[in-house]
C-alpha positions in Angstrom: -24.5 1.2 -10.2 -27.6 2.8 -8.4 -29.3 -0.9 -9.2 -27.0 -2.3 -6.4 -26.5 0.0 -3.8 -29.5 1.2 -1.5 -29.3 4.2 0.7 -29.7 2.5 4.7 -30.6 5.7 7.0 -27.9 5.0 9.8 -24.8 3.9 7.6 -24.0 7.1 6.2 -21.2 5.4 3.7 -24.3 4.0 1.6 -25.2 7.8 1.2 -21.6 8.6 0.0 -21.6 5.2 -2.4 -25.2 6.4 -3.7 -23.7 9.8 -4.6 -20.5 8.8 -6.1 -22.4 6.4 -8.7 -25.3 8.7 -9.6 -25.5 9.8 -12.8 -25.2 13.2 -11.5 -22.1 13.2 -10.0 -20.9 12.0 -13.6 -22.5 14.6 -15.5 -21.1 17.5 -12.4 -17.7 16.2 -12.9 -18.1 16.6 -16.8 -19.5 20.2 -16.6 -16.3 20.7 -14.1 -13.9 19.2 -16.8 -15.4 21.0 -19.5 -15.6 24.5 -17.7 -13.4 25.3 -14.7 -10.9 22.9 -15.7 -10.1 23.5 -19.1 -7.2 25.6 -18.4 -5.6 22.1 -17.0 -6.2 20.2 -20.0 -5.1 23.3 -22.1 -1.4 23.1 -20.5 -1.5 19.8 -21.5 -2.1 21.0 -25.0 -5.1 19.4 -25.3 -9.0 19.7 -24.5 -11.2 17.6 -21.9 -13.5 16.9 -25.3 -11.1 16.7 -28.2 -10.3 12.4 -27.5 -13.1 10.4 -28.5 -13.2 6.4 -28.2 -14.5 4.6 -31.1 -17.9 5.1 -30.2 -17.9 8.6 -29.7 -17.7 9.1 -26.3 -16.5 12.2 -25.5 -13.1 12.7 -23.9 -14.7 14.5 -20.6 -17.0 12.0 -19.9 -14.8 9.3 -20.2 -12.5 11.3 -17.7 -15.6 11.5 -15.5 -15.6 7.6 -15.4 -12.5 7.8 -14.4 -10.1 7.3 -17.6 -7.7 9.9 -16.9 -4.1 9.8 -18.0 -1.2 10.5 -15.9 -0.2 13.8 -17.1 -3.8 14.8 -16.5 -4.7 13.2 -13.0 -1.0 14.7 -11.8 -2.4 18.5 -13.3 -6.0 17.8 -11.9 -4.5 17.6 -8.3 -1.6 20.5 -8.8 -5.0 22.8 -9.2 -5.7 25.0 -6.6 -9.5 25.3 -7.2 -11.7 24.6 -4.5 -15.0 23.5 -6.0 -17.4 21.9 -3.9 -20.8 19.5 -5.6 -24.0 19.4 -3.5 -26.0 16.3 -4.3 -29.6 15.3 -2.5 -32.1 12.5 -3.1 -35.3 11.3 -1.9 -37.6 8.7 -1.4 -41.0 8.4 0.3 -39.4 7.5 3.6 -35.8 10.3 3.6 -34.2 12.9 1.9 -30.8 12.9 2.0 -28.0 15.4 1.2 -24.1 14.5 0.6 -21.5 17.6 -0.2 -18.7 16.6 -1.9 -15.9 18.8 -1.4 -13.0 18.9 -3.7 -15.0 16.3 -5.6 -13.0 16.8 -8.8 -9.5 16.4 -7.0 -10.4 13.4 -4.7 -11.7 11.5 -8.5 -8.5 11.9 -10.1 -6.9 10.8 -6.6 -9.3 7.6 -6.3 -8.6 7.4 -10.2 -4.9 6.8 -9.5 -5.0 4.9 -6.1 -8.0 2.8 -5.8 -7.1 -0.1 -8.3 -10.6 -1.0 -9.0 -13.4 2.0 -8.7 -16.3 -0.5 -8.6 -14.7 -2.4 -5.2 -14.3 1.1 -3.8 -18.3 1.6 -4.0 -19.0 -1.5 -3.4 -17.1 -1.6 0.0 -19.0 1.7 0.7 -22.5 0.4 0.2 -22.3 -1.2 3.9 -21.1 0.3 6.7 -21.1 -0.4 10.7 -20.4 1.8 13.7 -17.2 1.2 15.2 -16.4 1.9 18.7 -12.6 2.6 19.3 -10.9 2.2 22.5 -7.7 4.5 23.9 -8.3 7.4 22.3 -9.2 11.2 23.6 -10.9 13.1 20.3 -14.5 11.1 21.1 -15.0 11.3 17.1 -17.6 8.7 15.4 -15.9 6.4 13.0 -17.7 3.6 10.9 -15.8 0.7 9.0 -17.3 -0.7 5.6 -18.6 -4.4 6.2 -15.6 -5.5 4.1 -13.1 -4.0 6.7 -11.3 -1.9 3.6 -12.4 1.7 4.5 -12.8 3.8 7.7 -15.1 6.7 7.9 -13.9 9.1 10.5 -16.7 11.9 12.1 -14.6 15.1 11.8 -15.6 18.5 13.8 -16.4 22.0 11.6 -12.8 23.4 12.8 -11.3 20.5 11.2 -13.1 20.5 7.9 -12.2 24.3 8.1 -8.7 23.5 8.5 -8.9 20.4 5.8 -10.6 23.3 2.8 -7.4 25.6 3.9 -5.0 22.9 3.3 -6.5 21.1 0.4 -4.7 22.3 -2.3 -1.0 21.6 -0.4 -2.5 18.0 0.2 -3.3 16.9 -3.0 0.1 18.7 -3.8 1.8 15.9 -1.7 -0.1 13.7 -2.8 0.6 14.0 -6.4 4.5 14.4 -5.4 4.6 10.8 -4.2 2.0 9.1 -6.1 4.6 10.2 -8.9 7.3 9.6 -7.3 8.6 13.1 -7.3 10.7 13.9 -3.7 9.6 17.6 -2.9 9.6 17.0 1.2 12.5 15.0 1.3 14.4 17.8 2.8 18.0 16.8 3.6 17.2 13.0 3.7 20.4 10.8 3.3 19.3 7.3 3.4 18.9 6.7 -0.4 15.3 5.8 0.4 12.5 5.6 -2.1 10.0 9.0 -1.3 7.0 7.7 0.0 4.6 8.5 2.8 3.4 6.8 6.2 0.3 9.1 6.0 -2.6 7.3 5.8 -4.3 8.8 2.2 -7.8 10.5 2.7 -10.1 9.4 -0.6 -12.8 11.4 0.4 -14.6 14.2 2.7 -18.3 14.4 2.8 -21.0 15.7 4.8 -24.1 13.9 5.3 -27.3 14.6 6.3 -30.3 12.3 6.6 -33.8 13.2 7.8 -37.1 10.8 7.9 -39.5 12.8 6.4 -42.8 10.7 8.2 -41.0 12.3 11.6 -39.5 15.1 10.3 -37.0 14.3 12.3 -33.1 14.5 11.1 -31.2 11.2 11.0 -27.8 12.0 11.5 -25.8 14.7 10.1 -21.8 14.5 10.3 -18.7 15.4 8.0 -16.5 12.5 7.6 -13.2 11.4 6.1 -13.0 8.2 4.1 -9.8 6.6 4.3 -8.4 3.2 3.8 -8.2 0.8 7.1 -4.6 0.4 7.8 -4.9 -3.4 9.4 -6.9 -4.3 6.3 -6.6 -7.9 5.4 -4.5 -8.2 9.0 -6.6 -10.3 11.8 -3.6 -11.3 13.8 -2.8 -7.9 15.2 -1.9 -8.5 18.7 -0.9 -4.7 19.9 -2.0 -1.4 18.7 -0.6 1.7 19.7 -1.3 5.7 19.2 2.2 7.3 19.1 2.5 11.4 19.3 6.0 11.2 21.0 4.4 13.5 24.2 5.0 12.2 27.4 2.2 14.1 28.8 -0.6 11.9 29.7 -0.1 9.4 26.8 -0.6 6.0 29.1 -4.2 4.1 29.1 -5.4 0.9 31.5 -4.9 -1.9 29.5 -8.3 -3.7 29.7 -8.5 -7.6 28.6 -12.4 -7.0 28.0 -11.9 -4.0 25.7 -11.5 -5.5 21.5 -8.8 -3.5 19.5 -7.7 -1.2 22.4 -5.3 0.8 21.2 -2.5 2.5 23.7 -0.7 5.3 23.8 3.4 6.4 24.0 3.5 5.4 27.8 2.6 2.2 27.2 4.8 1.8 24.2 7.4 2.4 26.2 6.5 -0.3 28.7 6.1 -3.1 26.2 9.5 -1.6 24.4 11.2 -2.3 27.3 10.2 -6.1 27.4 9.8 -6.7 23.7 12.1 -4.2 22.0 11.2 -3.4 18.0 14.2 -4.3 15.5 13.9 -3.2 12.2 16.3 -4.2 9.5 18.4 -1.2 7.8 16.4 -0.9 4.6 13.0 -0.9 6.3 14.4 1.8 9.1 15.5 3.8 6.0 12.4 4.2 4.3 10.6 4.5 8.1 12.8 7.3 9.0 12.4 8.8 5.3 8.9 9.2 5.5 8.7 10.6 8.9 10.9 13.6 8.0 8.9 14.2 4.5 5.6 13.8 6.1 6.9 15.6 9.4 8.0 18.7 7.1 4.9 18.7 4.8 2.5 18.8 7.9 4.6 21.4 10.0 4.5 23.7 7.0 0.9 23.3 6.9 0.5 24.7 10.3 -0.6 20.9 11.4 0.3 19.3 14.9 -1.6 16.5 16.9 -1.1 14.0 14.7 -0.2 10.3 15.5 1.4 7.2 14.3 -0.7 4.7 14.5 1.0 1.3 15.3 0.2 -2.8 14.7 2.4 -5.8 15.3 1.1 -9.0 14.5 2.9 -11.3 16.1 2.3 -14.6 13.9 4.0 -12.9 11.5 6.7 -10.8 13.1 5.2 -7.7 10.7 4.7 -4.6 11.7 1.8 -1.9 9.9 2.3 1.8 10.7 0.6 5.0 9.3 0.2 8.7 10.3 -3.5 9.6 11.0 -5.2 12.6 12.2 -3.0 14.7 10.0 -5.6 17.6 9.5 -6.1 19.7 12.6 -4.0 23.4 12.0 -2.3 25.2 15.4 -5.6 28.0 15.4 -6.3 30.1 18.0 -8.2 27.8 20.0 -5.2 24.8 19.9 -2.6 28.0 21.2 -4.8 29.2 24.2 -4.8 25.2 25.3 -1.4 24.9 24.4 -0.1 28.3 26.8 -2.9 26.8 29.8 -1.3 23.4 29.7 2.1 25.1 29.8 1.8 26.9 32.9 1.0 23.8 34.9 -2.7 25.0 35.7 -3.7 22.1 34.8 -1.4 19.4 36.2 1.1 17.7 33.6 3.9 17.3 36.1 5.9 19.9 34.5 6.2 18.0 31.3 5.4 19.9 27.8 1.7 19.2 26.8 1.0 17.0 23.4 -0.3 20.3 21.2 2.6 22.3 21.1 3.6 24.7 17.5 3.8 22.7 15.1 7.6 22.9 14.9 8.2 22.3 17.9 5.8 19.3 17.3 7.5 18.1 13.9 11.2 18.0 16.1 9.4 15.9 18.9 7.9 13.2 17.0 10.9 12.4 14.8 12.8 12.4 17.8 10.4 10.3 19.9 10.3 7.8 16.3 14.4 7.3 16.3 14.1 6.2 19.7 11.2 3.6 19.6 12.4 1.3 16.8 16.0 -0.5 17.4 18.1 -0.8 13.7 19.5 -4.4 13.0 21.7 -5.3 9.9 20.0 -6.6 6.9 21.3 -7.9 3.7 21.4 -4.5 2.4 23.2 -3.0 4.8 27.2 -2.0 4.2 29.9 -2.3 6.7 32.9 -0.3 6.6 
């Protein structure tokens, strides 16, 4: 793959498609199969190197390519090791350095979800900065060329917090990519387990520097994660939902492409243009905002958001949790007690970080109010 994808010093997703198709990263991933994780394969009662193909290709490499069975990809991400690969590369113009962190448990997660591996690097090997409007966190984001993937700029405190909570992710992961129903808690709609949280295939930091300046490109961790309007151009309204009704209202600017509002403004258009969702679609809405809900609130999580589309051509509507991986640390509870005591205005209503239990109860409250229930053809009548 390295023959088609060149490393471009200011889109740092051709560093991440570089690394992921070196040779390298396959042979890392086989040493990993073949060392730390042969106590997976061994449950399984079998070795990473006892399959061969007719040619004789071992049975780790081939999982390094990504030929992983079920029962293997579902142990691979119920491990709770937390390996991390450092790869860098050079030329005579940059050196560049891309850490891969949970590298083997992301590959058997891509292995499962990402229907064709070749597409995934191949929508990585362009990128472009994208400027979002409406939002507070002032993170960089960048969308591959194709429009498939985001890469989201996250902070050291949230990569801290994303390493703590690895191993539970990829636990919930695994427990509805298999369809097992672990967070479904008391859930009585008959609903398939699923979940609205937008999957993350990826974390990486990057670091670029031009070695004729010395001078260091760019260096930022990012999330790679699928772009939820993908394959959607008719999205008319976007909207960031927390269910806080602190401060949660942005100008609506004609000028500004892809603004995306916030509860307030939901609210406004709600009451204009109310949102009915058949029974069946409400069930499995509801369903998944009480599994995911649980699953982050256990995690110590809060601050997370649904992010909304409607396209109107086609009376559709595209939802997905996302920024599911900042923990209630010290630092979140001091702003959470000043924004309390009215110091800092807030017209005596609760501020958006909150516990995250108290969090979990307000968004699944604030998401039973915003979407209005109409009969559909499988709904039953008493």
């Amino acid at each position: 793959m390295h023959r088609y994808i060149n490393v471009i010093d200011n889109e740092p997703s051709t560093v991440i498609a570089y690394a992921l198709s070196s040779l390298a990263y396959g042979a890392k991933l086989t040493e990993l199969f073949t060392t730390h994780y042969a106590p997976v394969f061994a449950e399984l009662g079998e070795t990473a190197s006892a399959a061969t193909t007719s040619s004789g290709t071992r049975g780790e490499e081939r999982a390094a390519r990504g030929e992983l069975s079920t029962p293997q990809i579902d142990a691979l991400l119920a491990s709770r090791r937390t390996d991390h690969y450092e790869q860098r590369f050079a030329d005579e113009f940059f050196e560049a350095k891309c850490v891969m962190y949970y590298p083997v448990q992301f590959h058997a997660l891509r292995t499962q979800y990402v229907s064709e591996m070749d597409q995934f690097l191949m929508s990585l090997s362009r990128c472009r900065g994208w400027k979002t409007s409406g939002g507070k966190s002032n993170a960089s984001f960048a969308k591959t060329l194709d429009d498939r993937l985001v890469l989201k700029g996250i902070s050291k405190s949230e990569l801290d917090s994303f390493l703590g909570l690895g191993p539970e992710y990829f636990s919930f992961v695994s427990n509805f990519l298999f369809g097992k129903n672990d967070e479904r808690e008391n859930d009585s709609s008959g609903a398939s387990p699923s979940t609205l949280c937008m999957l993350i295939l990826g974390v990486f930091q990057i670091e670029v520097t031009l070695l004729k300046r010395r001078r260091e490109r760019f260096r930022q961790t990012f999330i790679v994660m699928e772009n939820l309007f993908y394959d959607a151009p008719e999205i008319s309204a976007r909207f960031d939902l927390k269910g806080s009704e602190r401060s949660r209202f942005v100008t609506p600017s004609p000028e500004a492409k892809d603004q995306v509002l916030q509860d307030d403004n939901f609210k406004e258009f709600l009451s204009r243009y109310p949102l009915y969702v058949g029974e069946s679609d409400l069930a499995l809405l509801s369903s998944s905002v009480v599994a995911d809900s649980r699953f982050l609130a256990r995690c110590k999580v809060m601050d997370y958001s649904l992010l909304l589309g409607i396209d109107y051509s086609t009376a559709t509507m595209y939802c997905g949790v996302i920024d599911y991986i900042r923990q209630y640390t010290w630092d979140k509870q001091v702003e959470s007690i000043i924004k309390s005591s009215g110091l800092m205005g807030g017209g005596g209503k609760a501020p958006t970080v909150v516990m995250p239990e108290q969090y979990k109860d307000r968004f699944r409250a604030a998401m039973r109010t915003y979407f209005t229930l109409v009969p559909d053809k499988h709904s039953t009548f008493v």
